[in-house]
KOLFIKE-316989 format. One record per residue: x, y, z of N, C-alpha, C in turn; residue number from 1; residue in three letters; chain. Coordinates in pm, 1 decimal. Each point is the difference from the previous one (the first is absolute). Layout:
+----------+----------+----------+----------+----------+----------+----------+----------+----------+-----+---------+--------+
!      nc1 !      nc2 !      nc3 !     cac1 !     cac2 !     cac3 !      cc1 !      cc2 !      cc3 ! num ! residuo ! cadena !
+----------+----------+----------+----------+----------+----------+----------+----------+----------+-----+---------+--------+
!        X !        Y !        Z !        X !        Y !        Z !        X !        Y !        Z ! NUM !     ALA !      A !
...
+----------+----------+----------+----------+----------+----------+----------+----------+----------+-----+---------+--------+
***
This chain:
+----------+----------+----------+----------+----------+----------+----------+----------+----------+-----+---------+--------+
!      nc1 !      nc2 !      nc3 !     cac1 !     cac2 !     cac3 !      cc1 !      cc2 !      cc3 ! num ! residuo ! cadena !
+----------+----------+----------+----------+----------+----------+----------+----------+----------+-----+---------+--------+
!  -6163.8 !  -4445.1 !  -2462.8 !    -65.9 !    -76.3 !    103.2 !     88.8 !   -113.7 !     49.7 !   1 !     UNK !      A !
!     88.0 !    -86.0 !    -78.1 !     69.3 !   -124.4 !     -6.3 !    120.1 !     65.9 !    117.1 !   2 !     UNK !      A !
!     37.8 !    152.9 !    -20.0 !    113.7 !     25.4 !     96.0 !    -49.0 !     25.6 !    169.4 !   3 !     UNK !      A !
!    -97.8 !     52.5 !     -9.9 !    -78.9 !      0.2 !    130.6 !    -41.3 !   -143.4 !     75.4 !   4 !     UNK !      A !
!    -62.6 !    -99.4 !    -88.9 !     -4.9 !    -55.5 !     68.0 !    138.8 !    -95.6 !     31.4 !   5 !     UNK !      A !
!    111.2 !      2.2 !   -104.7 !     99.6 !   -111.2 !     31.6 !    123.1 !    116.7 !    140.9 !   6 !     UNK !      A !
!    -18.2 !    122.5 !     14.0 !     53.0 !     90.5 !    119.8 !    -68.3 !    -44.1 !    118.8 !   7 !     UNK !      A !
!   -159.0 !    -30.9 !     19.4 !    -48.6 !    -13.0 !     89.1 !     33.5 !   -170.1 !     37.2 !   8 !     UNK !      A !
!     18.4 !    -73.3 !    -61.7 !     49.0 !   -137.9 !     15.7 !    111.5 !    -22.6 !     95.9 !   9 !     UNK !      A !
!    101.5 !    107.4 !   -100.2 !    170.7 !    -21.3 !     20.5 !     -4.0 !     97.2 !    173.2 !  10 !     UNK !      A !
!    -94.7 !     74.8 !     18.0 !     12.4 !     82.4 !    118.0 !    -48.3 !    -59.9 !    171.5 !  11 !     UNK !      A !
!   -117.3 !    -36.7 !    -36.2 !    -23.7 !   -100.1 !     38.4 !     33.8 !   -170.4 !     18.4 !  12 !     UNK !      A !
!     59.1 !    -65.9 !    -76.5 !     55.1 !    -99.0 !    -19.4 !    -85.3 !   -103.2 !     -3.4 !  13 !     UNK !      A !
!   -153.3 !     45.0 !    -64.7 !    -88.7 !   -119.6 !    -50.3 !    -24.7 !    -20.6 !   -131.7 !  14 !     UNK !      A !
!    -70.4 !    -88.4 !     -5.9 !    -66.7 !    -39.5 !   -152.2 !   -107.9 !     27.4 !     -3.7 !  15 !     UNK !      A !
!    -26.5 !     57.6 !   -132.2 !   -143.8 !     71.9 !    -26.1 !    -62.1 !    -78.1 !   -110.6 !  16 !     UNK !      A !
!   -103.8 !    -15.6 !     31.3 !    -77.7 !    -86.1 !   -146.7 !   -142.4 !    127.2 !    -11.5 !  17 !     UNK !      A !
!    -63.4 !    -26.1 !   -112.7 !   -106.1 !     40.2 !     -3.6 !    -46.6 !     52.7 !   -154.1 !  18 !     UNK !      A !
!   -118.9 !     94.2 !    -43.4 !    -47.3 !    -14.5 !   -154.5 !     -6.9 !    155.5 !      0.9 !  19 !     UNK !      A !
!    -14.4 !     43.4 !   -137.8 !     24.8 !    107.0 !      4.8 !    -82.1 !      6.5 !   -192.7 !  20 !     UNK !      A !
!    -63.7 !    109.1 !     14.2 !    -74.7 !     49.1 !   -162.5 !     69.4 !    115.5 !    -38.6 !  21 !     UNK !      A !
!    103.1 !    -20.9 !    -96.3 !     65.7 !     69.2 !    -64.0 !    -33.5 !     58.1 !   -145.9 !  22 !     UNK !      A !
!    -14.8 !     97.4 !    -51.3 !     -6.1 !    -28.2 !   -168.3 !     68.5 !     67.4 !    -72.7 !  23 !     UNK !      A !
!     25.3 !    -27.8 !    -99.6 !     61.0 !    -44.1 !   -135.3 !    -47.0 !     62.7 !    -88.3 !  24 !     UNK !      A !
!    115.9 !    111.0 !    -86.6 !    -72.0 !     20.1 !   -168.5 !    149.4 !    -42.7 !    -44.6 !  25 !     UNK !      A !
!     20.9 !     13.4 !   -137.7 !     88.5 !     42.0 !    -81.7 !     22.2 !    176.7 !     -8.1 !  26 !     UNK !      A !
!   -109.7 !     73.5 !      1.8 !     20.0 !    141.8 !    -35.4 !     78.6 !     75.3 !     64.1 !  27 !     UNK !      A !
!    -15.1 !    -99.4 !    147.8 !     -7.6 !    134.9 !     68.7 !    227.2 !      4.8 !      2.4 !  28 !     UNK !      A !
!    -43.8 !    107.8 !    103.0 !    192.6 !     17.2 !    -15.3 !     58.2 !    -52.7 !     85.6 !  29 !     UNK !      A !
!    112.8 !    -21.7 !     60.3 !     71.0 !    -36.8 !     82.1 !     35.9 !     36.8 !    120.5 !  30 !     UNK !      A !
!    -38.9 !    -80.4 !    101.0 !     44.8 !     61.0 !     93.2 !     95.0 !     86.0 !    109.1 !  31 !     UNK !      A !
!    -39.5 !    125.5 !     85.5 !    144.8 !     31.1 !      1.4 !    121.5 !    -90.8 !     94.4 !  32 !     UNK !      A !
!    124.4 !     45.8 !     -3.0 !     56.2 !    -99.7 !     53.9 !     64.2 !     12.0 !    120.1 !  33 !     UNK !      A !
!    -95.3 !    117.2 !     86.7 !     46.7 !     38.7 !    125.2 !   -110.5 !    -56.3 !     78.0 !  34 !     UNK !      A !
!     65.7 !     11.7 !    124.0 !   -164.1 !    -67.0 !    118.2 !    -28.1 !    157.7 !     94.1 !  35 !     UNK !      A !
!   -107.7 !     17.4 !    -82.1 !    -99.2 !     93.9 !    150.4 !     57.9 !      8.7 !    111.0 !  36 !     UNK !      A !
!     -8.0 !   -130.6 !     12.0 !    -24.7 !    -46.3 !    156.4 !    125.6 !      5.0 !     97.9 !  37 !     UNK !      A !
!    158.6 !     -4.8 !   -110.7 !     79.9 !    -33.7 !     65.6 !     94.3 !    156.9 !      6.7 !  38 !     UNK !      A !
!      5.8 !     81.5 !   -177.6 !      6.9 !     53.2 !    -14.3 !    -20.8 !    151.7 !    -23.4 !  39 !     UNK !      A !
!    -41.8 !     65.8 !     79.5 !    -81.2 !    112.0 !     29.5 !     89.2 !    152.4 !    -37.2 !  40 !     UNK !      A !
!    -55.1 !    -17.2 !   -157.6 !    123.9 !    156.6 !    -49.4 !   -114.6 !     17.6 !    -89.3 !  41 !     UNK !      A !
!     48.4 !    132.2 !    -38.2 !    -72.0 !     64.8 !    -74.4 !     33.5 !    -47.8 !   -196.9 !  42 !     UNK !      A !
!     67.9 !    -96.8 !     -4.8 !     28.9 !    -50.3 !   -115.3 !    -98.4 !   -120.6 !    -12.2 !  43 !     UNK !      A !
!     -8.4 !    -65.7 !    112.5 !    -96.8 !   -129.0 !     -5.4 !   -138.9 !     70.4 !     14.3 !  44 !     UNK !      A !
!    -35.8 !    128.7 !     41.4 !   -139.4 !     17.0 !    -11.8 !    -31.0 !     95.8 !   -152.8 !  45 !     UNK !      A !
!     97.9 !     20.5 !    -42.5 !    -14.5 !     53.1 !   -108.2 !    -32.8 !   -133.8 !   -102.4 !  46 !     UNK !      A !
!     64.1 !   -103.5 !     11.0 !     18.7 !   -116.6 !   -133.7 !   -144.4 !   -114.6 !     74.8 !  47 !     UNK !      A !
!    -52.8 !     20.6 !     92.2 !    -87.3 !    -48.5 !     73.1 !   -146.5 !     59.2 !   -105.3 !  48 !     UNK !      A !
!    -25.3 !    164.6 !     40.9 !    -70.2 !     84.1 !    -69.9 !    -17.4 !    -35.6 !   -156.3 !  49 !     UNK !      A !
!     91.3 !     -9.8 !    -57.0 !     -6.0 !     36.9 !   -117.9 !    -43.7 !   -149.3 !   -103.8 !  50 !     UNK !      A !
!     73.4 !   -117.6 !     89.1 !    -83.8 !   -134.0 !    -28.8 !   -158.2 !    -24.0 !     44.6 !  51 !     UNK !      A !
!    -50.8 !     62.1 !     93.1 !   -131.6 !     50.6 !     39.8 !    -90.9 !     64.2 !   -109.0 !  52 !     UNK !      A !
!     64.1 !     98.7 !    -51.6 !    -45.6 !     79.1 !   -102.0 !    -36.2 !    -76.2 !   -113.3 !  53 !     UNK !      A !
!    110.1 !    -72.4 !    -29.8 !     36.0 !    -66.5 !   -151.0 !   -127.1 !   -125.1 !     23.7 !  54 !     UNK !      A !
!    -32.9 !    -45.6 !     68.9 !    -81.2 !    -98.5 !     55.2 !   -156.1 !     44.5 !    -18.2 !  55 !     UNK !      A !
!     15.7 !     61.4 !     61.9 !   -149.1 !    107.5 !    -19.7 !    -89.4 !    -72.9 !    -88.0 !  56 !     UNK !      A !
!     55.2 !     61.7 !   -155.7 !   -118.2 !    -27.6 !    -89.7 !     -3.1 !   -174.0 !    -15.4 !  57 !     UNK !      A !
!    104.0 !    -38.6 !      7.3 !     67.2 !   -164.2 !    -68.3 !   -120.1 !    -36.3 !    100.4 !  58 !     UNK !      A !
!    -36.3 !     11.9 !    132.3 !    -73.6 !    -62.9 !    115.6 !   -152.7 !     -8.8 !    -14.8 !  59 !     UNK !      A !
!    -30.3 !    108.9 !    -98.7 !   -115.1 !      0.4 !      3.2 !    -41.3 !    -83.7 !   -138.4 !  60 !     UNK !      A !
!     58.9 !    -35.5 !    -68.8 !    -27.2 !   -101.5 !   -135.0 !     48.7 !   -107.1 !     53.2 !  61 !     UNK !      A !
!   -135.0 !    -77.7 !     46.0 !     38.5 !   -115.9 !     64.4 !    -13.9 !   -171.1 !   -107.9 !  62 !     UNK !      A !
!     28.2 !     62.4 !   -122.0 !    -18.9 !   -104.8 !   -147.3 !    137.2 !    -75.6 !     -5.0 !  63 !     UNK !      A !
!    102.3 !     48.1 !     67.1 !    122.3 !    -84.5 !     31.5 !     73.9 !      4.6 !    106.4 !  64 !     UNK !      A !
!    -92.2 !      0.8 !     82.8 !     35.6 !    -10.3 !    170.5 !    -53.5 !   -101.5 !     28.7 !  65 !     UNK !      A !
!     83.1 !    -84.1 !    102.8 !     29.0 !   -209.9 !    -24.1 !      2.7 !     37.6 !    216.8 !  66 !     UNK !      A !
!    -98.8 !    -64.8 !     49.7 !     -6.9 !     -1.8 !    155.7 !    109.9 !    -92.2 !     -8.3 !  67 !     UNK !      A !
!    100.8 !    -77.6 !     71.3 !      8.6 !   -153.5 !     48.9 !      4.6 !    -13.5 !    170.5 !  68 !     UNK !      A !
!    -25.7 !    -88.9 !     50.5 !    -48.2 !    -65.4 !     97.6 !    135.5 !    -41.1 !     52.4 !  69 !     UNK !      A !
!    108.3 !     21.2 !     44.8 !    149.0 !    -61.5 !     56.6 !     13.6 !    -85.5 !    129.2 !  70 !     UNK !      A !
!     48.0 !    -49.5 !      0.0 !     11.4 !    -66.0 !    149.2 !    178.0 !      7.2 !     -4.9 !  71 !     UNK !      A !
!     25.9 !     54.0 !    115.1 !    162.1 !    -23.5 !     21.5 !     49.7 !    -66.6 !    132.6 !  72 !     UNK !      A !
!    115.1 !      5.2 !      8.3 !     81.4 !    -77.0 !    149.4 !    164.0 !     91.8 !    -24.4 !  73 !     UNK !      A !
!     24.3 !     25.7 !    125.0 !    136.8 !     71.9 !     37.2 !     31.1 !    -79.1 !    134.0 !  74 !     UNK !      A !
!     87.0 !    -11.6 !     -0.7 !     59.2 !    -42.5 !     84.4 !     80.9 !     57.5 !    121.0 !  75 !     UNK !      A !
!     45.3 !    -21.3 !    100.2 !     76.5 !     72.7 !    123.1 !    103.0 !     70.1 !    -35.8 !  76 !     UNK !      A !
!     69.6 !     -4.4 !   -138.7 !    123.3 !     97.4 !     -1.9 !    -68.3 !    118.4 !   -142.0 !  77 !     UNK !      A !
!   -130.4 !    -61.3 !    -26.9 !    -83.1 !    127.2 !   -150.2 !     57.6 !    -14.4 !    -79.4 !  78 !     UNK !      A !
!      9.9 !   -140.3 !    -19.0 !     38.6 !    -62.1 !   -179.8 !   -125.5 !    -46.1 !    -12.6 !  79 !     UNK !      A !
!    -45.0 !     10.5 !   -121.1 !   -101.3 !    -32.3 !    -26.2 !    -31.8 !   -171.3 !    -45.9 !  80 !     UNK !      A !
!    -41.6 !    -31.7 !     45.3 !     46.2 !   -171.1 !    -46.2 !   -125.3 !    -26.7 !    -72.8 !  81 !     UNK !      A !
!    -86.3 !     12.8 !     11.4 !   -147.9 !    -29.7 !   -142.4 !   -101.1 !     81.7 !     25.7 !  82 !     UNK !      A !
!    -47.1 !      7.0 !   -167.4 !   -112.7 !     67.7 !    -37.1 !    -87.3 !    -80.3 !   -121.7 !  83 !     UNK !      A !
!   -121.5 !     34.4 !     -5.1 !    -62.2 !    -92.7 !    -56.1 !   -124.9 !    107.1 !    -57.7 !  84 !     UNK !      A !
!    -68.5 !     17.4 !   -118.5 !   -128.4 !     77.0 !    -28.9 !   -112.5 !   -125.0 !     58.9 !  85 !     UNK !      A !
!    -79.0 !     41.6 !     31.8 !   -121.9 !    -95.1 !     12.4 !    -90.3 !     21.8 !    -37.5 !  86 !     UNK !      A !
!    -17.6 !   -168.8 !    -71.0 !    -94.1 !     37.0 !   -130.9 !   -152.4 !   -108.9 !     66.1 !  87 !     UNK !      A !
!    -10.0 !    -40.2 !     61.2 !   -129.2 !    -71.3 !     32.9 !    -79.3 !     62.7 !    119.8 !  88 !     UNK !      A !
!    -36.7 !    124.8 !     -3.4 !    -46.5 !     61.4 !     88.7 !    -90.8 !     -2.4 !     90.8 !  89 !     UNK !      A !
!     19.5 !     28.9 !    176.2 !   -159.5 !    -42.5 !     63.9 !    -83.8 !    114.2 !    -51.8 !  90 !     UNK !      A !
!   -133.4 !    -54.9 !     51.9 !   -127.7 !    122.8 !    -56.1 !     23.3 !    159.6 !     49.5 !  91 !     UNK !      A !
!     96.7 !      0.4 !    152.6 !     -6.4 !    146.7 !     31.8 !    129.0 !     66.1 !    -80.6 !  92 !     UNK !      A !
!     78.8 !    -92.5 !    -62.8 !    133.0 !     72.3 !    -63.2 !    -46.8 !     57.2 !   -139.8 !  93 !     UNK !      A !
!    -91.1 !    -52.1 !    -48.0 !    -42.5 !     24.5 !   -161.2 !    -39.4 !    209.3 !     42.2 !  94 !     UNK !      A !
+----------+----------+----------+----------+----------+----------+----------+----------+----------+-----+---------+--------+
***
């Protein structure tokens, strides 16, 4: 997600702020290290798939799956200059 939005920054040549609900285990596996989005082969939809798969069951045991609440800022060239979890939440973010 962090490369999409810091491409759309650098392409555009603005700064993007905004929040985003991401989550978090320990279990689960790692992500792959190609982009969908940029990269379109049959190697990235294969390693795409198969982290999908592996996810599956980990997704549905939600006993160590952690939401957090992010707020970020990128800047005009998509360096990322801050991020922050937010922890004092309004009533519609809970």
């Amino acid at each position: 997600m962090e490369e999409c939005i810091a491409d759309l920054a650098r392409k555009y040549e603005i700064a993007i702020t905004g929040t985003i609900v991401q989550g978090t285990s320990t279990s689960l596996p790692a992500i792959p290290d190609v982009n969908p989005f940029v990269e379109k082969s049959d190697d990235a939809t294969k390693k795409w798939s198969e982290y999908y798969q592996k996810i599956q069951s980990e997704m549905a045991n939600t006993d160590h799956l952690t939401l957090l609440n992010e707020a970020f800022f990128y800047d005009a060239t998509g360096k990322r200059r801050g991020t922050y979890c937010k922890k004092n939440l309004w009533h519609p973010e809970r």
